[in-house]
TORTIFI-796674 format. One line per field, with one value per residue: x, y negated, z of N, C-alpha, C, O in turn; residue in one letter. Coordinates in steps of 0.02 Angstrom, whole numbers, always signed. Each point is the difference from the previous one (the first is absolute). Example, Ala and Ser with C-alpha at 12.3 -4.5 7.8 and 13.67 -1.06 7.14 Angstrom:
2
nX = +660;-70 $
nY = +284;-54 $
nZ = +390;-69 $
caX = -45;+42 $
caY = -59;-59 $
caZ = +0;+3 $
cX = +45;-39 $
cY = -60;-55 $
cZ = +0;+37 $
oX = +52;+25 $
oY = +1;-55 $
oZ = +33;+8 $
residu = a;s $
END
This chain:
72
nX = -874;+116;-80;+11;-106;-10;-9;-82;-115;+74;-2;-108;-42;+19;+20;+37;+58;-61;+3;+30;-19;-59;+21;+62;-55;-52;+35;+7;-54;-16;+85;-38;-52;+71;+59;-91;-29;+64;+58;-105;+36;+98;-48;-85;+105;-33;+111;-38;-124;-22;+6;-98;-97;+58;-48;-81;+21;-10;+104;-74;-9;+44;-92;-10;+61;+96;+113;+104;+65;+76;+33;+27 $
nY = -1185;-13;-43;+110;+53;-44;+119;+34;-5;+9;+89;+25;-82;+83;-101;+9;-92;-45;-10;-17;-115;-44;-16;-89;-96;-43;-48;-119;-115;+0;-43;-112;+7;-38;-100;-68;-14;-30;-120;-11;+15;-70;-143;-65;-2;-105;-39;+11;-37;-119;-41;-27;-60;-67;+20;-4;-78;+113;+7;-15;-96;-3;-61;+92;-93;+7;+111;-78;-83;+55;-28;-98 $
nZ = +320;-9;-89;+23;-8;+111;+21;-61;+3;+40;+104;-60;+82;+89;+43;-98;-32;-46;-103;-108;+10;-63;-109;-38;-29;-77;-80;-25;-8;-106;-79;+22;-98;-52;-38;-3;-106;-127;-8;+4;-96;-2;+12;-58;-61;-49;-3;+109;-2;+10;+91;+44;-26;+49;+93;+27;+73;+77;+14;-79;+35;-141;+24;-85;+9;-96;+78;+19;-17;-30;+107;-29 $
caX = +47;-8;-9;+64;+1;+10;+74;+3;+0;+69;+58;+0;+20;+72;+42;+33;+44;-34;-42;+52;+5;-70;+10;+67;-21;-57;+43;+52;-63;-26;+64;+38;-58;+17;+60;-4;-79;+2;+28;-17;-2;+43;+24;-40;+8;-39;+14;+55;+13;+23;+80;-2;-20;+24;+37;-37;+0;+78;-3;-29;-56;-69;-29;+4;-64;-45;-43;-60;-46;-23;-52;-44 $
caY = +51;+29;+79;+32;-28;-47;-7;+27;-70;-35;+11;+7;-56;-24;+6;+63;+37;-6;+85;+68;-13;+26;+86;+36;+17;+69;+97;+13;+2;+56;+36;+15;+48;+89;+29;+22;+43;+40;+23;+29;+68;+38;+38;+64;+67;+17;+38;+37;+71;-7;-3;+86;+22;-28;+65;+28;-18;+30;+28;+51;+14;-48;+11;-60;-55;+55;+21;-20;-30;+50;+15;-47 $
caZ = -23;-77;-12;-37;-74;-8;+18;-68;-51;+38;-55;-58;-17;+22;-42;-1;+62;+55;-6;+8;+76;+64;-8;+67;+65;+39;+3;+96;+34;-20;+13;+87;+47;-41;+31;+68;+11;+14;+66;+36;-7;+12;+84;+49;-14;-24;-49;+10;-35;-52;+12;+18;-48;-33;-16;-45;-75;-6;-92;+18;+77;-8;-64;-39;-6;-61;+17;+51;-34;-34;+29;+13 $
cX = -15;-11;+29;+2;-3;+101;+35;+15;+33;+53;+14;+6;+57;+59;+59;+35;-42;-47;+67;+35;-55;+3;+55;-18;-59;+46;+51;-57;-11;+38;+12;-58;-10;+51;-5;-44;+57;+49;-24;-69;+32;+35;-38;-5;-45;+28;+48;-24;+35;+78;-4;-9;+77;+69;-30;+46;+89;-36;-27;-58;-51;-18;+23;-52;-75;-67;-65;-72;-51;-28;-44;-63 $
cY = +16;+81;+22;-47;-76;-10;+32;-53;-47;+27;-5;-55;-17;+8;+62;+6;-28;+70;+31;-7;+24;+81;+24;-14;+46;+63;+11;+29;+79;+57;+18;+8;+74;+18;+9;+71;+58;+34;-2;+63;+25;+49;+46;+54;+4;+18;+56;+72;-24;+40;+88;+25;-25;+73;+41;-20;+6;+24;+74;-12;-49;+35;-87;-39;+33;+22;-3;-29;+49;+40;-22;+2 $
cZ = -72;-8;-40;-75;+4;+36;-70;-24;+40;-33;-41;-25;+10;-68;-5;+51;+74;+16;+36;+79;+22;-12;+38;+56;+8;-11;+45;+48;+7;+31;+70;+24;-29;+40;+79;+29;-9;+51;+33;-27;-11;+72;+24;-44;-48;-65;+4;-50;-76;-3;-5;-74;-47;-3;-66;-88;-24;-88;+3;+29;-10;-64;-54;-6;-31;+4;+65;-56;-50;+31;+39;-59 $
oX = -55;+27;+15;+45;+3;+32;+61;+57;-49;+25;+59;+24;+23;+8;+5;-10;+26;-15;+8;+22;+9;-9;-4;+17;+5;-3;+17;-1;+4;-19;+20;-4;-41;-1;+40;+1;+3;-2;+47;-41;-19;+23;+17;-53;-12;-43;+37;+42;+25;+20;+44;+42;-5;+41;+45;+1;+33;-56;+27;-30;-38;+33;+10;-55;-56;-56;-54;-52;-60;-33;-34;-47 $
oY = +12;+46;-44;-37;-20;-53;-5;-22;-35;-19;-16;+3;-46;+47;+23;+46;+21;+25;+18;+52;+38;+38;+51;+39;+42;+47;+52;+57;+28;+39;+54;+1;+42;+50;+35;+27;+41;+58;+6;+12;+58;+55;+48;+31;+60;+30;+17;+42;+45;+33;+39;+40;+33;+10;+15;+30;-38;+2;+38;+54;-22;+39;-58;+26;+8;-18;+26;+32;-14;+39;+40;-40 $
oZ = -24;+32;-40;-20;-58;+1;+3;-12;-13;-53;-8;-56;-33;-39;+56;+40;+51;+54;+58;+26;+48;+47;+33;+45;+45;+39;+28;+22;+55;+43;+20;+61;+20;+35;+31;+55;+46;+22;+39;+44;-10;+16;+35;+6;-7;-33;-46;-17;-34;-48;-21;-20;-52;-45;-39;-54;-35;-27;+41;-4;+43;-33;+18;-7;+22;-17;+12;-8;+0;-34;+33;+3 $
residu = x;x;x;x;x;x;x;x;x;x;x;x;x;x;x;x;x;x;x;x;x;x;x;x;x;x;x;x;x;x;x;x;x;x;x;x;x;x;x;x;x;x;x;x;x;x;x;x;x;x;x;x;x;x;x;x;x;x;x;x;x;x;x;x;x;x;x;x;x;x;x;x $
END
């Protein structure tokens, strides 16, 4: 089995669009294991306070970026 930095230096020999094929495929790769994790933290309710906190931000009911930061 190859170790990360001998799978580096491979890539890095591959010619350009042969790179730019192995990069669309690991970010699909990538992509539909994000996209599954987060539907299904979606289903089990885990951003539902987002949706809750997302009332908050009627005109009037936030602070400006600014002053948050300025008091940090």
């Amino acid at each position: 089995m190859s170790t990360v930095q001998e799978i580096k230096t491979a890539i890095a020999r591959l010619p350009l669009e042969e790179r730019a094929l192995l990069v669309a495929e690991l970010c699909g790769w990538t992509n539909d294991a994000w996209d599954r994790r987060m539907q299904a933290d979606a289903a089990a309710g885990k951003f539902n306070s987002l949706n809750e906190d997302s009332s908050a931000y009627e005109p009037g009911r936030t602070k400006p970026l600014d002053d948050i930061l300025e008091q940090s």
